[in-house]
C-alpha positions in Angstrom: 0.0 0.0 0.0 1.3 3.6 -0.7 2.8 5.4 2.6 1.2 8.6 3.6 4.5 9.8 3.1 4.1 8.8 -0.5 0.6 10.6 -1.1 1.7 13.7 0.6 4.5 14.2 -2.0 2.1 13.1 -5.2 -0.1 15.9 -3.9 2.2 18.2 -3.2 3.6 17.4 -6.7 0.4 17.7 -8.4 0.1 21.1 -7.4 3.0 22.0 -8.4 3.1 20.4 -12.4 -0.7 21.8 -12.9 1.0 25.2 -11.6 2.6 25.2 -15.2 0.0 26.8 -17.7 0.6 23.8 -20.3 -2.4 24.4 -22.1 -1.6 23.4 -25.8 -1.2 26.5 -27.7 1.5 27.8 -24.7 4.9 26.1 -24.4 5.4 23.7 -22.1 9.4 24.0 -21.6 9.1 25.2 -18.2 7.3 22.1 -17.1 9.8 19.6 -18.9 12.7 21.5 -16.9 11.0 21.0 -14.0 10.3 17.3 -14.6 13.6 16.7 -16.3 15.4 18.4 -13.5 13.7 16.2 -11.0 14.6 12.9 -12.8 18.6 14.1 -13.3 18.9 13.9 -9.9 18.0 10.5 -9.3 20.1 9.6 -12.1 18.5 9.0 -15.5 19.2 9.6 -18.5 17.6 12.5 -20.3 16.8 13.2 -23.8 14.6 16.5 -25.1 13.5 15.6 -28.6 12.2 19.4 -29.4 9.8 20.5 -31.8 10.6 22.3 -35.1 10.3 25.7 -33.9 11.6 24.9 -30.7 9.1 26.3 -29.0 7.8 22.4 -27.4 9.3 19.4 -26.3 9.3 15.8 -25.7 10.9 14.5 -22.5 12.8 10.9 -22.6 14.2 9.7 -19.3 15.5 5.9 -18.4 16.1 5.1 -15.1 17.9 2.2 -14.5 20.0 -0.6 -16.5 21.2 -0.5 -20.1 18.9 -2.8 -21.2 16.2 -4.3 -23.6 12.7 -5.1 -21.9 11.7 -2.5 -19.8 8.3 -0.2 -19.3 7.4 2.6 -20.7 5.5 5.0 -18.5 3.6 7.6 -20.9 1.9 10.7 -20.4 1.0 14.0 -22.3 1.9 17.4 -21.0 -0.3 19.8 -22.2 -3.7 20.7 -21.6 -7.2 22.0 -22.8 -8.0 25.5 -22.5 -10.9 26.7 -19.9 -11.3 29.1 -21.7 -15.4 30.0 -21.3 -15.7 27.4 -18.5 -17.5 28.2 -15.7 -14.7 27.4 -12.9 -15.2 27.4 -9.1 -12.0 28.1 -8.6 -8.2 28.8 -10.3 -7.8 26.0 -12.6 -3.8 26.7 -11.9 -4.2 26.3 -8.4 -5.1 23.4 -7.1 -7.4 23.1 -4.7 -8.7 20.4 -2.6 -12.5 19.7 -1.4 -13.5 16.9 0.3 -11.2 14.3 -0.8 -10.8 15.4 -4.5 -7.6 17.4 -5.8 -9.1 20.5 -8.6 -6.9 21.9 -11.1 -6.7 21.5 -14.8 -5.0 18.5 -15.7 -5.4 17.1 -12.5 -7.0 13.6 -14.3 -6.0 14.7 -17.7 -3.3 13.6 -17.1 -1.0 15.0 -14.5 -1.9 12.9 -11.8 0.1 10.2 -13.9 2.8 11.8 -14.5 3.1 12.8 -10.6 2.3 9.2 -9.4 5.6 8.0 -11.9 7.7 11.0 -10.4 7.2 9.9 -6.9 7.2 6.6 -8.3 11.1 7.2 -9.9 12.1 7.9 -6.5 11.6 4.0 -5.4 13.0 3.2 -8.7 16.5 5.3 -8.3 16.9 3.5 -4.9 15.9 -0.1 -6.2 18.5 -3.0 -7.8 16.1 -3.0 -11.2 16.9 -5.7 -13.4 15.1 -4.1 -16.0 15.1 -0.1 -17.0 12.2 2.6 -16.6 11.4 4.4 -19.4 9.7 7.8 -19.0 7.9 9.4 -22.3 6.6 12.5 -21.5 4.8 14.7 -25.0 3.8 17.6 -26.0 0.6 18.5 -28.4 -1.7 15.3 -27.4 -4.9 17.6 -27.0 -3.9 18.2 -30.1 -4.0 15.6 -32.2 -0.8 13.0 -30.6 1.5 15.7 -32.8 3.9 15.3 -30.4 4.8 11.9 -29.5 5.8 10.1 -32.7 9.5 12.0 -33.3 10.2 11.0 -29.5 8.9 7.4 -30.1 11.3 6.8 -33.3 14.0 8.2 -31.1 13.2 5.5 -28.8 13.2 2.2 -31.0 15.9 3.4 -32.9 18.1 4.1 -29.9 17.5 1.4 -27.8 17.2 0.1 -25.0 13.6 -1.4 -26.6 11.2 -1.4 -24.2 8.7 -5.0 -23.8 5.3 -3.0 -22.9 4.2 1.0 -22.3 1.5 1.7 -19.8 -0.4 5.0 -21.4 -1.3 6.5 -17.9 -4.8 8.5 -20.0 -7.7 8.2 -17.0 -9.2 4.9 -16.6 -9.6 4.4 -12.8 -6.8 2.5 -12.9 -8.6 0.1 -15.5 -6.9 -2.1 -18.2 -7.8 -0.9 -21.2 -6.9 -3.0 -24.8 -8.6 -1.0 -27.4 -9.3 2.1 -28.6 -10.5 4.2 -31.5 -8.0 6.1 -33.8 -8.2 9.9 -34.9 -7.8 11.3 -38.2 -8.8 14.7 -39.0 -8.8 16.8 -42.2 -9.4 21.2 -42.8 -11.0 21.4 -46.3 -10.6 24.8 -47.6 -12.8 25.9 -50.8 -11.9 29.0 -52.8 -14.6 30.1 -55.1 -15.7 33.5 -57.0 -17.8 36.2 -55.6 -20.5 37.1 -57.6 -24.1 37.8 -57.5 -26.4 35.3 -56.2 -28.6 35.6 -59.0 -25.3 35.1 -61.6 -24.2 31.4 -60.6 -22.5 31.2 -63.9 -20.5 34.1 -63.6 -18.8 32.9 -60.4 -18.5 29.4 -58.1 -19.6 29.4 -54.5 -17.7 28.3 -52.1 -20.0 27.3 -49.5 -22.8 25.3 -52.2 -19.5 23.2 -53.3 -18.6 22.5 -50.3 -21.8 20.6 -49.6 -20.7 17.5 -51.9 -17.4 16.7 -50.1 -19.1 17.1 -46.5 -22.2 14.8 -47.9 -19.1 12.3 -49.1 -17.8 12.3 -45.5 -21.6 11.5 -44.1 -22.2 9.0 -46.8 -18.7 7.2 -45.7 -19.7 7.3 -42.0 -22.9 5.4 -42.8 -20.8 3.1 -44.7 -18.6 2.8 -41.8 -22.0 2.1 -39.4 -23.3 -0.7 -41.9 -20.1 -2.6 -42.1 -19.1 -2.6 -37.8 -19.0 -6.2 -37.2 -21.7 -7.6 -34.6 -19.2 -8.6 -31.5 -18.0 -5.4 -31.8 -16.5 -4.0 -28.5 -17.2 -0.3 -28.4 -19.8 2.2 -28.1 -20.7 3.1 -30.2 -20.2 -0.3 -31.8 -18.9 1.6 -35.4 -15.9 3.9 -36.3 -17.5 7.6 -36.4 -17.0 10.6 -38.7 -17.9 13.6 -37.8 -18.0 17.5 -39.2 -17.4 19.8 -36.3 -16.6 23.5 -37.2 -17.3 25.0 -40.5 -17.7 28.7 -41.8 -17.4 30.6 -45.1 -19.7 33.3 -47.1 -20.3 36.6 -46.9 -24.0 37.7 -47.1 -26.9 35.4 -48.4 -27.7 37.0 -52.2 -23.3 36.6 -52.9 -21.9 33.5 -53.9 -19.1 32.8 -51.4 -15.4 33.0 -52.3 -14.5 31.5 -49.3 -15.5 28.2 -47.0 -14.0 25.7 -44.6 -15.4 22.9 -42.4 -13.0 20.3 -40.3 -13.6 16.9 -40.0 -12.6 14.3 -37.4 -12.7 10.7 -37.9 -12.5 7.7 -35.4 -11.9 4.6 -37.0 -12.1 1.5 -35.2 -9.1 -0.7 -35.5 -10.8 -2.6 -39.0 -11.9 0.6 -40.5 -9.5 2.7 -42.8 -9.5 6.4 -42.7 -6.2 6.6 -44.9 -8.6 5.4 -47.9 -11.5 7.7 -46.7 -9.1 10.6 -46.8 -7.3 9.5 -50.5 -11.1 8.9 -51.5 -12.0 12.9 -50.3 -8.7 14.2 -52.1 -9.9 12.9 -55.5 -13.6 13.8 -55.4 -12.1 17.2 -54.0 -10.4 17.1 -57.5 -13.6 16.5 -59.0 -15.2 19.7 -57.6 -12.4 22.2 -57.9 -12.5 20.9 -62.2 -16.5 21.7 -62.0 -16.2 25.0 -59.8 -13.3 26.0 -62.8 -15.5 25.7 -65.1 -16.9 29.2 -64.3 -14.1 30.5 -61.8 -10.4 29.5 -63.3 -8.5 30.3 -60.1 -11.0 28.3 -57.8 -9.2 25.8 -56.1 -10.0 23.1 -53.2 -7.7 22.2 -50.8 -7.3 18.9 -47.7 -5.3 19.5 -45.3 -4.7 16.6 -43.0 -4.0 17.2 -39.6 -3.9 14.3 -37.1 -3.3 10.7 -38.0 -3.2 8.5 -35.0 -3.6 4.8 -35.3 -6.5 3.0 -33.4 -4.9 0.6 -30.3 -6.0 -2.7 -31.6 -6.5 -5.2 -28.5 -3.5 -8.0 -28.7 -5.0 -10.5 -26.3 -1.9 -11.8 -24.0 0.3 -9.0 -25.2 3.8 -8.3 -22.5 1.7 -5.3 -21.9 -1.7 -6.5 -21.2 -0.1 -9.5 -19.1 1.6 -6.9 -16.9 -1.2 -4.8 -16.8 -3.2 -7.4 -15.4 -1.0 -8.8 -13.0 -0.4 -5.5 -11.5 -3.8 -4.6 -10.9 -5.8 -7.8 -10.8 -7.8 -6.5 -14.0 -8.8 -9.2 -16.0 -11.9 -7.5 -17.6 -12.0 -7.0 -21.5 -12.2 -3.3 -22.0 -12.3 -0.8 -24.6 -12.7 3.2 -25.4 -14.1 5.6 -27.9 -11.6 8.3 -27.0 -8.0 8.4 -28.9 -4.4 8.3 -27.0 -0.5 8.0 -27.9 -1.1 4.2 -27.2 -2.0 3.7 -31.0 1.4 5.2 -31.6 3.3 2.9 -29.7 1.5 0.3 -30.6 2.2 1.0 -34.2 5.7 1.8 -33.4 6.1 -1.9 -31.9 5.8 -1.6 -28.5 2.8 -3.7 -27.1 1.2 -0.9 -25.3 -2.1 -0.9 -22.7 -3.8 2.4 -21.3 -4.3 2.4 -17.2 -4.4 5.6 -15.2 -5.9 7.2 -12.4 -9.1 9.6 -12.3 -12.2 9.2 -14.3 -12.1 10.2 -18.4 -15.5 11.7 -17.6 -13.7 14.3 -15.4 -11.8 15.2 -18.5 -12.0 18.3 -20.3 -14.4 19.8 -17.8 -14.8 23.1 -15.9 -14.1 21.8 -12.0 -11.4 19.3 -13.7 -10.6 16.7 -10.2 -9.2 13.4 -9.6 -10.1 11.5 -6.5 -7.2 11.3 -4.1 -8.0 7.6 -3.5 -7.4 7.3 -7.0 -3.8 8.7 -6.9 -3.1 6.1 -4.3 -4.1 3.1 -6.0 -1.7 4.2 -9.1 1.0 4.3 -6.6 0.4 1.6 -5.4 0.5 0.2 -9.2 3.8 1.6 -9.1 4.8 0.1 -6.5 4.5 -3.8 -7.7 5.5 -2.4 -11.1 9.2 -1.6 -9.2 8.8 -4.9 -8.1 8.2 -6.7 -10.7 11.4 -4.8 -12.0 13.4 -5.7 -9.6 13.2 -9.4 -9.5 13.3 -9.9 -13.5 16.4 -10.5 -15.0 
């Protein structure tokens, strides 16, 4: 069981690491000092891997032994914006009420990623057999932009780790599966003209109508073809259109439009072939729109790509997993993580953390302090475990 002594520094921790603004669109530098300073002096091994402006960065850290087969602990850094949420109190300044620890991040996910810090401390003083590997990324909230330069660092560099634990909220749950993400900006450029002129110009917003019907008719497609034992709810990979704008007044035909659409495949479904199919009937309407407007032009952007965390029954990971926290329930998510990455990446890969994913993203952001303890005590057999295998 975790010591008091143990709690009261994960606390005190956690209110320190949500102290750091890491909300996506800031840098989180500051916090990976702080964290990498923490882990240098128990003696592991640090690697930033940056991102291209500099401005963000990855954080690498192996405590322990030289050597293939260890853990990966994984967690993101940054977080939503409350931006517009009605708060009770400073989302940088924790707070607690009644057994539950408020902040932002607190579940998502820096209760993790203080649990493995207090955690390293064990791990620094322990004879382990096999290494710690800590894998700590920027840009999650935003798409898993982040994680995938520091994840080729890792396989390429060696030591290879045998499983990752993606510490996203669970309640301490095994989870085996989980939905990709792939999301695409479609940008139309048309011709202003009168409303009443359709030949004289191209609308941006009318043609833009096609490619988002497209999208629709492939997530029906997608609904219809979900196989009957499927594990997740919904049961089918989704697409979705969630922002779109564009046009200037009713009676013009717009020069300009935009929507975004996020997709979340199920492992069998293939978004790569839904986003070739878009870029070709996007073809198809820029030739029509050119037709009255020469310079119209249609552009996809794509702007996350994470794979979906296929379930690999009797995986390294899912066997530690399981033997760590007595889980033995198959279980699965609708929400996207790094895991996929990993996964893809060749590291068998499982997501178990503490706090509640419905906690996540919300105004009044909390994780249950009970919940803190029983991922240290996870931590605790994981050092364990690490200790006696050779």
């Amino acid at each position: 069981m975790a010591s008091t002594d143990q709690v009261e520094k994960t606390r005190r921790l956690l209110g320190e690491l949500i102290a750091h603004d890491t909300t996506s669109r800031n840098s989180n530098l500051a916090f990976i000092a702080d964290v990498e300073a923490r882990l240098i002096a128990l003696g592991a091994r640090c690697e930033r891997v940056s991102s291209a402006d500099g401005s963000k960065a990855n954080l690498h850290a192996i405590l322990g032994p030289d050597a293939d087969g260890g853990v990966v602990l994984s967690g993101h850094t940054d977080v939503v914006p409350v931006d517009g949420q009605p708060w009770s109190s400073d989302p940088f300044a924790m707070e607690e009420r009644s057994g539950l620890l408020y902040g932002r991040g607190t579940c998502d996910m820096k209760g993790f990623i203080a649990c493995a810090l207090v955690a390293a401390e064990d791990f620094a003083r322990g004879d382990l057999k096999r290494p710690v590997h800590f894998a700590f990324s920027y840009d999650e909230e935003v798409g898993c932009l982040g994680a995938p330069a520091m994840i080729e660092r890792i396989v390429a560099n060696g030591p290879k780790p045998s499983a990752c634990i993606v510490g996203e909220p669970t309640e301490m749950k095994v989870v085996t599966g989980h939905k990709g993400l792939y999301s695409v900006r479609v940008e139309i450029t048309g011709k202003e003209a009168h409303s009443s002129r359709v030949e004289d110009g191209a609308c941006a917003v009318t043609n833009a109508i096609p490619l988002m019907q497209f999208l629709f008719d492939e997530a029906a497609r997608w609904r219809e073809a979900a196989p009957a034992d499927s594990p997740f709810d919904p049961p089918y990979g989704t697409i979705t259109v969630g922002q779109m704008g564009g046009g200037t007044a009713t009676n013009i035909l717009a020069r300009e439009a935009w929507f975004e659409s996020l997709m979340r495949p199920a492992p069998w479904d293939d978004a790569h072939a839904v986003g070739q199919a878009l870029r070709e009937r996007a073809k198809v309407v820029e030739a029509e729109m050119r037709r009255h407007a020469p310079g119209a032009c249609v552009h996809v952007h794509q702007r996350s790509d994470v794979p979906a965390l296929r379930p690999d029954a009797d995986s390294p990971a899912e066997r530690l997993a399981r033997q760590l926290t007595g889980d033995n329930a198959t279980r699965t998510v609708s929400f996207g993580s790094e895991a996929g990455q990993f996964q893809h990446a060749g590291i068998p890969t499982v997501v178990c953390g503490p706090g509640s994913i419905t906690q996540a993203h919300q105004p009044d952001e909390f994780i249950a302090i009970d919940q803190l303890e029983a991922c240290l005590d996870f931590m605790d057999r994981l050092g364990e475990r690490l200790r006696d295998s050779a």
